[in-house]
N, C-alpha and C positions, 0 to 999 in steps of 0.2 A: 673376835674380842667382844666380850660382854660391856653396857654404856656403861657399870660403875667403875668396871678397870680402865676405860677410855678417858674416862672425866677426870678418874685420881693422875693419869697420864700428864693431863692438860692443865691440871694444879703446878703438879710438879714443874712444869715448862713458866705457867705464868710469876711462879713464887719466886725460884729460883733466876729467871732469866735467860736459860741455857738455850742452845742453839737446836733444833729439831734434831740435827744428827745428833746433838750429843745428850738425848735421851737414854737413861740406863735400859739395856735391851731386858730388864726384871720386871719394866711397866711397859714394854710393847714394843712393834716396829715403830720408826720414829714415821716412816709412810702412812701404816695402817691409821698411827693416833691424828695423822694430818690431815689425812683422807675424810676422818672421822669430825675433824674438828670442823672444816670447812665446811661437810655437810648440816653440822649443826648451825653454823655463824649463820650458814644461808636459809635456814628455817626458821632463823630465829629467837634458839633456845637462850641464849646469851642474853639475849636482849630480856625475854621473859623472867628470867634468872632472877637479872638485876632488879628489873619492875618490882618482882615477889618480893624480892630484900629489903627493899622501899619500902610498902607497901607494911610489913611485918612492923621494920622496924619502928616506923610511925606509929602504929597501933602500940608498941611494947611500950618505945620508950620516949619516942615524939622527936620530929623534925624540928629543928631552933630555924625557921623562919625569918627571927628578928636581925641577926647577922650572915650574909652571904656575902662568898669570894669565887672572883673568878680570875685564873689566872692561866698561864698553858708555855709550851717547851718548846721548841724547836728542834728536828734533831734532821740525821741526811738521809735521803733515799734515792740513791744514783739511778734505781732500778723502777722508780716509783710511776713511770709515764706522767698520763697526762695529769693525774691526782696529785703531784706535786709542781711546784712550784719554785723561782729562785730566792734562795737563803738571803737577805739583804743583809747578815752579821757574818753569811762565811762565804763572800765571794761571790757572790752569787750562783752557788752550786745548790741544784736538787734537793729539797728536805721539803720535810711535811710541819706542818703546825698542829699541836693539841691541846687544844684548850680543855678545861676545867671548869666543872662550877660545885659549890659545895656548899654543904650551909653551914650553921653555927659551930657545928661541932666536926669538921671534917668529911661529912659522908659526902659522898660525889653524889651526884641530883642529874648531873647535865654535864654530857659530853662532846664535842667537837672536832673533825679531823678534817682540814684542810690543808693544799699548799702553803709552803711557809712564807710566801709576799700576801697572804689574805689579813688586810686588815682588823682586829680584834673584835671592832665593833660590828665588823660584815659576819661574824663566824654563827650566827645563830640559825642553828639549821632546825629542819624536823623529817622527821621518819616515817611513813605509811607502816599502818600494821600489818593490811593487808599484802601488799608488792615489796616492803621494806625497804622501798625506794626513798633517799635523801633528799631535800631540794632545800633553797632556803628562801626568801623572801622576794628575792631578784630572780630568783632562777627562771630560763628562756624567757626572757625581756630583754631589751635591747639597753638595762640597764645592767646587766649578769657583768660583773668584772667590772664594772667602771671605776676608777681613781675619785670621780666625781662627787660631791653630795647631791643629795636629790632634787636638792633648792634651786641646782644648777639647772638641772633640768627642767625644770619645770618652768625657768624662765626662759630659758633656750624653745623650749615648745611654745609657749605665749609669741617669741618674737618671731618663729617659724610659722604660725598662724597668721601674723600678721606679716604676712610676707618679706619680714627681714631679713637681708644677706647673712649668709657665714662673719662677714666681716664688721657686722652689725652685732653677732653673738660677745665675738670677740671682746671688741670692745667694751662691753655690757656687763658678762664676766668676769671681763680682766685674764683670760686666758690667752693663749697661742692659738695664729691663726691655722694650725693644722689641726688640731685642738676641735677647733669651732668647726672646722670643713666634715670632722669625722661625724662630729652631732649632728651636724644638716643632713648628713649622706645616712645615718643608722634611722633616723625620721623619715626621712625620704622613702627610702629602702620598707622599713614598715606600715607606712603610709601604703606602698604602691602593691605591699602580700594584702594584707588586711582591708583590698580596695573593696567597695559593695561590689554584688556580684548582681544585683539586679538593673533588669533594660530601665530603662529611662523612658518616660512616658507625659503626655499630655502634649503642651506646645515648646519645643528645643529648637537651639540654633547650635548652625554647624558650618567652621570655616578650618583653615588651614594655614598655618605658617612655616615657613621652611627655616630648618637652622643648619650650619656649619657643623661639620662632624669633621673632629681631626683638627691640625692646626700645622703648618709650616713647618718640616722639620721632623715629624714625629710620624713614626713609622706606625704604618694601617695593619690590619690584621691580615688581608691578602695581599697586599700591595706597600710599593716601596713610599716613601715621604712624599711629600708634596714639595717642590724646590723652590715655590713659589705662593704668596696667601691666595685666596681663593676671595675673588674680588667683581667674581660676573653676579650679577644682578639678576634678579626677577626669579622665574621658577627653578626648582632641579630636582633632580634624585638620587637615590641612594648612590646608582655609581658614579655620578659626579661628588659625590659627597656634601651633599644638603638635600636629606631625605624631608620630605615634605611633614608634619605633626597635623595629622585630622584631631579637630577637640570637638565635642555636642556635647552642650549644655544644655539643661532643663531649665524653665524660666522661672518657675514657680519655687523650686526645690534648693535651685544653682548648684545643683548636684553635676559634674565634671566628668568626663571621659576622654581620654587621648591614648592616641596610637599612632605610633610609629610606621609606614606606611614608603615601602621601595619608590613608589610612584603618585602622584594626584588624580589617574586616570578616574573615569567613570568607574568601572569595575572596583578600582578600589577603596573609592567611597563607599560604593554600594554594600563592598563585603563590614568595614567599619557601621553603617548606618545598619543593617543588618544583623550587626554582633550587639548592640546597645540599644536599641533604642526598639521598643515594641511597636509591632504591628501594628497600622490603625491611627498612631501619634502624628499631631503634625512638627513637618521641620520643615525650619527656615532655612534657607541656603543664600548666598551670592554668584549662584550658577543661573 
């Protein structure tokens, strides 16, 4: 099939509305024009299309700037995976959201397709020309999908800096204390990918404290509950459940390192003080 009888195909589908099968078999297989069209969407042609029309039309007869509207539809997509979202006006069943944007006189300018729970103000995406890959302002941040505004954040990080509880968020916020558990734990969680990756150097100190893993009641990942709180004192380890935390600080820098650690033996400092901290540096220890 030649691209102008492919294209008159894909008019006729977007004008009319019809369903691919029900393509008159006069302008092609309803396969071949689909095959055809997906290969185009995924090059890009569409998109350029549009830009050109823009583009034209501006130079002909001029984009009205002065008045723009955005608005957008909701409709269902049972079949749609993860690119949809739940419908908050039909039950919350599957459908997508498309937004609009157009300026004075109609012409569409600016388009948007996400899940239909995406808030209106979140829906402003942008496109690569080269990958024609989506992304929108939040994307892969630990702020992607949040209900939140950003304000929130930003003082949830301030009090997470200054060493505030979850339950200090909370109340600060005015939000729910799971709420505030999630914030602390997607900070945490970022804080600990995005750690610096260089040894630690000049004069550092290096101690250990042991904490409670697990709690009375609640089933270990090899092991059955404890039927009892864990109440011995002094050192332990991993299989008693109070794995020891080596931390080495740098004095100058106060730059932190902690690891998790089966035992306090010598060996396993050595391998900790070894992983962090350069050759040559002094450290202080309580050994």
């Amino acid at each position: 099939m030649d691209d102008r009888h492919a294209m008159t195909a894909i008019f006729y589908l977007l004008r009319t509305g019809c369903q691919w099968k029900a393509l008159p078999r006069c302008l092609g297989a309803p396969s071949t024009v689909h095959d055809r069209f997906k290969e185009w969407e995924k090059a890009g042609v569409f998109q350029k299309m549009w830009e050109a029309g823009l583009i034209e039309y501006d130079q002909v007869k001029g984009l009205d700037w002065e008045w723009q509207t955005i608005d957008g539809t909701m409709t269902k997509a049972p079949l749609g995976g993860e690119a949809t979202g739940h419908n908050p006006t039909d039950r919350s069943k599957s459908g997508t959201k498309r937004s609009m944007h157009t300026e004075g006189n109609g012409i569409p300018i600016g388009v948007a397709v996400d899940g239909a729970n995406r808030h209106d103000k979140k829906t402003k995406q942008y496109r690569c020309r080269e990958c024609k890959h989506w992304w929108t302002d939040l994307s892969e941040t630990i702020f992607e999908g949040t209900r939140l505004p950003l304000s929130h954040w930003l003082v949830a990080l301030d009090l997470f800096r200054q060493g505030k509880s979850a339950l200090a968020v909370a109340q600060e916020l005015d939000v729910n204390r799971h709420t505030a558990e999630r914030m602390h734990r997607l900070l945490q969680d970022e804080l600990w990918i995005n750690r610096p990756g260089e040894k630690l150097s000049g004069i550092s100190e290096s101690d250990e404290v042991y904490i409670i893993c697990g709690a009375k009641g609640i089933k270990q990942k090899d092991r059955n509950p404890r039927k009892r709180g864990l109440k011995k004192r002094g050192r332990g380890t991993a299989e008693t459940d109070k794995p020891p935390v080596i931390g080495v600080v740098e004095r100058d820098s106060g730059e932190i390192r902690l690891e998790v650690c089966p035992n306090a033996t010598k060996e396993s400092c050595h391998e900790v003080i070894e992983k962090h901290v350069e050759p040559g540096s002094t450290l202080n220890t309580d050994d």
